[in-house]
VODO-437058 format. One record per residue (C-alpha): z, y, x. Coordinates in pm, whole numbers, plus 50000, padded with zeros to 5 digits. Layout:
       Z       Y       X
       Z       Y       X
...
//
This chain:
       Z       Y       X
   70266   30756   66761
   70261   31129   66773
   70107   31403   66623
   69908   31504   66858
   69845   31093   66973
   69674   31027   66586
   69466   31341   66653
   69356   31220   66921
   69285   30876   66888
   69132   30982   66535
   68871   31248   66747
   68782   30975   66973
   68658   30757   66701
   68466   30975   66554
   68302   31055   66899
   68249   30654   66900
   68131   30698   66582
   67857   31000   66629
   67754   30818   66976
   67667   30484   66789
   67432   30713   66512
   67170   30835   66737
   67069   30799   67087
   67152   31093   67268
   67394   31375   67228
   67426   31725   67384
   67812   31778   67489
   67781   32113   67295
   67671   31901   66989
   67931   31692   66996
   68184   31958   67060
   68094   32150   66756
   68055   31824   66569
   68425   31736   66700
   68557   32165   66684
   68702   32097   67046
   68559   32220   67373
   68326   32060   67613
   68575   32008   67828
   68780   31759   67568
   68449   31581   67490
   68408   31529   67851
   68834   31385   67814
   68716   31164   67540
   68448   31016   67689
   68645   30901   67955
   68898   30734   67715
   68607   30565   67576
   68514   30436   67906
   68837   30339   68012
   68835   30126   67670
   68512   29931   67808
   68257   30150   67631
   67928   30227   67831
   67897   30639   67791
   67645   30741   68039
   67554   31091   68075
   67207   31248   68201
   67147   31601   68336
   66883   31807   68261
   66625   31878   67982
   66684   31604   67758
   66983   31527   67885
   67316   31444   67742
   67605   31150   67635
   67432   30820   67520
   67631   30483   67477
   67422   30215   67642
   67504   29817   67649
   67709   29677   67941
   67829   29330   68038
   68135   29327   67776
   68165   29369   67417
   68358   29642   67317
   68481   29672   66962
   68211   29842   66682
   68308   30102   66494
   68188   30009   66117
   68217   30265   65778
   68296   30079   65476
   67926   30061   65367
   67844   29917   65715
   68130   29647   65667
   67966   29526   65302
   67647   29522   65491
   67768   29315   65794
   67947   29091   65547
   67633   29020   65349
   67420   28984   65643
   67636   28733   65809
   67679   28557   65503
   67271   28489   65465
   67349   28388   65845
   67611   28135   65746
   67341   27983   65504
   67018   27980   65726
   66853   27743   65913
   66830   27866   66236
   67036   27635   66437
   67411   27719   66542
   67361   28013   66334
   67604   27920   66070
   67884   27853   66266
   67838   28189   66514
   67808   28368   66089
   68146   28227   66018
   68341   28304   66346
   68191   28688   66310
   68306   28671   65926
   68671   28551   66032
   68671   28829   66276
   68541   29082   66087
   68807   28990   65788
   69111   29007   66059
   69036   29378   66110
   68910   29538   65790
   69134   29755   65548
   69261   29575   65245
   69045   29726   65033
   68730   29600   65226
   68927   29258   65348
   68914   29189   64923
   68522   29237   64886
   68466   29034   65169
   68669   28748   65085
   68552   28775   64732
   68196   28714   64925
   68329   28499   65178
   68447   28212   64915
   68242   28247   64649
   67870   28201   64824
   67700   27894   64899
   67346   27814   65029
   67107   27563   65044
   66796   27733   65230
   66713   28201   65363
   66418   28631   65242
   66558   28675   64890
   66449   28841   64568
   66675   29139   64573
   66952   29171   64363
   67172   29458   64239
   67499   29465   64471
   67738   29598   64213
   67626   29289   63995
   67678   29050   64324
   68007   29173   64405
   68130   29188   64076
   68013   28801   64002
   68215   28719   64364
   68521   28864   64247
   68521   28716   63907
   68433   28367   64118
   68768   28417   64319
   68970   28563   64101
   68892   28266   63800
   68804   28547   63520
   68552   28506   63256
   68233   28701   63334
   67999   28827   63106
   67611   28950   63124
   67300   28954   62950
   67008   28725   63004
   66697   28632   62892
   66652   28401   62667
   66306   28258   62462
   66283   28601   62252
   66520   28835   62358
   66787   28910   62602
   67121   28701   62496
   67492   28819   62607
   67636   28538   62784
   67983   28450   62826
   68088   28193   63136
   68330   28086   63364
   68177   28140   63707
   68249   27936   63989
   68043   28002   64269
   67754   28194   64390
   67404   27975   64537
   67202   28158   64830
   66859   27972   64753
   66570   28037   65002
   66401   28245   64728
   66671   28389   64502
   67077   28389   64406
   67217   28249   64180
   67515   28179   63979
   67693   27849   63854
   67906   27844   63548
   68021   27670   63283
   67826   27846   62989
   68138   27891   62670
   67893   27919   62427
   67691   27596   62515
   67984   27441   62639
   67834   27279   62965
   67755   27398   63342
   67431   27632   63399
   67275   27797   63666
   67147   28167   63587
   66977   28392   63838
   67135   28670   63933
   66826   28904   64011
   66796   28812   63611
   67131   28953   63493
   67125   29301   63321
   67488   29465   63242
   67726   29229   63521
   68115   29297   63394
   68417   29085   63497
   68588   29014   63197
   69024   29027   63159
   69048   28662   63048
   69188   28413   63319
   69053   28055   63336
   69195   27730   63482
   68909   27566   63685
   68716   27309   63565
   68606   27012   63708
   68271   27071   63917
   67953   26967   64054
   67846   27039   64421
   67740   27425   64382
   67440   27413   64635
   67330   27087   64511
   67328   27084   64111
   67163   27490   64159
   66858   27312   64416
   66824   27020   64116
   66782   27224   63885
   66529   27508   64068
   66355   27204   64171
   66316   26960   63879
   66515   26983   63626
   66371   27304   63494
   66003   27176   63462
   65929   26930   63175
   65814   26660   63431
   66004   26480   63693
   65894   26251   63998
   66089   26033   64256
   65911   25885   64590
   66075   25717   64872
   65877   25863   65199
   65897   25668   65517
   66002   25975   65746
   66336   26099   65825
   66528   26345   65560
   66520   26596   65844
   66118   26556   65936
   66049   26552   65513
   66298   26926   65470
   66116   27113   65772
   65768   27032   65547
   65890   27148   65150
   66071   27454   65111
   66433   27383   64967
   66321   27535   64607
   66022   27276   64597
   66181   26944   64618
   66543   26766   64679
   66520   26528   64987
   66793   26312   65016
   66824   26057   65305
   66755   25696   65264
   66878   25527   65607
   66780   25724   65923
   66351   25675   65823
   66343   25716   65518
   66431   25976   65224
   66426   25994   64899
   66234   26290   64761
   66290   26483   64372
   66046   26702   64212
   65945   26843   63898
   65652   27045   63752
   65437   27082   63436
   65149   26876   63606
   65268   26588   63860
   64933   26554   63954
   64972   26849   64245
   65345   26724   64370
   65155   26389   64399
   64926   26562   64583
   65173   26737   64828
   65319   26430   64879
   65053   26264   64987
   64973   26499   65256
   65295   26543   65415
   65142   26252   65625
   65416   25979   65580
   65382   25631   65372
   65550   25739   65047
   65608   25481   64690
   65640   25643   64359
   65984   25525   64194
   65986   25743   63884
   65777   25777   63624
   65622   25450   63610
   65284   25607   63475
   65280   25808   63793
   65219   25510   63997
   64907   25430   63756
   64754   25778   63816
   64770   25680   64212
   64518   25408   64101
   64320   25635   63955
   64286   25858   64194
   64267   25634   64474
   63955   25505   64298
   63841   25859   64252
   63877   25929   64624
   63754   25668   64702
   63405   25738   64482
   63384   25981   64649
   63391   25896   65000
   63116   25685   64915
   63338   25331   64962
//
């Protein structure tokens, strides 16, 4: 390619790139924008049409070049802030439940990957292979601290951070492995050096996110998405309860959000559903009206307080 071939495929880009930021443009704007004539604007807009872009151009007061939608999809011109944004965007995608979502996500990730410059195609890799999800409107999160915990998941490097602990904020030291989308929050699982077992630690929590220089071999691991939903779910409250409902896994996850309960299917009627809380008395109540036939497996005393309160209810309906 030529000189003069770079210049201009480099000034129509830019054209593509000022018509996508607003809706309309004067062709004196954009000349002075683009220090050419009105005349080469005019050239460039043609090469943009030619390349299945949809310039129209209006006369008159108000008037001017506007790129409207047309029956093919021509390529989008992206800075490297837009990319990031795009790749975070369709990674929440990949992880929702809106069906056929995911897969549509993870074609538009591939294809985004195949074009970006090597020093984007890293950050969204990094976020590419290092997220997982298991529900969808997050607490926000610093991006530096995401992207830095991504890396350090792909590239096996210690991470370090400070969290809070029971009095004060702690420095942790871990081995990440991958990051959780949750339907509330992110979060990150690692194997914890100091208590020398796998954690889960929310990200929005983190103060003072570096990647650290030490390489680690990979551990042996649990299921990402599915030890991060135990835990948010159960094993972080001081009580635990097990029922098997008499409804489909897939009728029982459309009713609890994915940070209230496990639901694991039982058969193609039945699932079994985990909880936790300081009071089981109110996920006994939820439970109950879901609306399905439901038996309490675990704790054993929980079944009693069904007595109880059956008795209770029942009082009080006047039986």
């Amino acid at each position: 390619m030529t000189g003069d071939e770079r210049g201009t495929t480099e000034r129509v880009l830019t054209l593509l790139g000022l018509l996508q930021q607003r809706q309309v443009w004067t062709g004196p704007e954009l000349a002075d924008r683009l220090g050419v004539t009105p005349r080469t604007v005019r050239r460039d807009v043609e090469r943009l049409r030619t390349l299945g872009y949809p310039v129209h151009a209006c006369q008159g007061v108000g008037g001017g070049y506007r790129l409207g939608p047309g029956q093919d999809l021509p390529p989008l011109l992206l800075d490297d802030e837009e990319a990031i944004a795009t790749a975070v965007a369709l990674l929440v995608g990949a992880g929702g439940a809106i069906t056929g979502a995911g897969d549509a996500a993870l074609r538009a990730l591939t294809k985004l990957d195949r074009v970006l410059p090597a020093r984007l195609r890293n950050e969204v890799r990094a976020l590419t292979e290092s997220v997982e999800s298991f529900g969808g409107g997050r607490t926000p999160v610093e991006p530096e601290a995401l992207m830095t915990l991504a890396r350090a998941c792909r590239d096996e490097v210690e991470a370090g951070f400070d969290y809070p602990s029971a009095k004060q904020p702690r420095r942790r030291r871990v081995e990440p492995y991958r990051l959780v989308a949750s339907d509330r929050r992110w979060y990150l699982l690692a194997y914890d050096l100091d208590r020398d077992g796998w954690r889960s630690f929310r990200v929005d929590r983190m103060t003072d996110v570096v990647a650290r220089t030490w390489r680690f071999r990979a551990r042996p691991a649990p299921d990402a998405a599915t030890y991060v939903q135990e835990g948010v779910a159960s094993r972080v409250y001081p009580h635990q309860a097990r029922f098997l409902v008499h409804a489909s896994a897939d009728t029982v996850r459309a009713q609890i959000p994915a940070s209230a309960a496990v639901v694991r299917g039982r058969g193609s009627e039945r699932c079994e559903v985990l909880s936790g809380a300081a009071d089981l008395d109110p996920v006994l109540m939820h439970v109950l009206l879901l609306g399905h036939a439901f038996e309490v497996l675990d704790p054993p005393e929980l079944a009693t307080r069904c007595h109880v309160l059956a008795k209770r209810l029942r009082t009080a309906g006047g039986l």
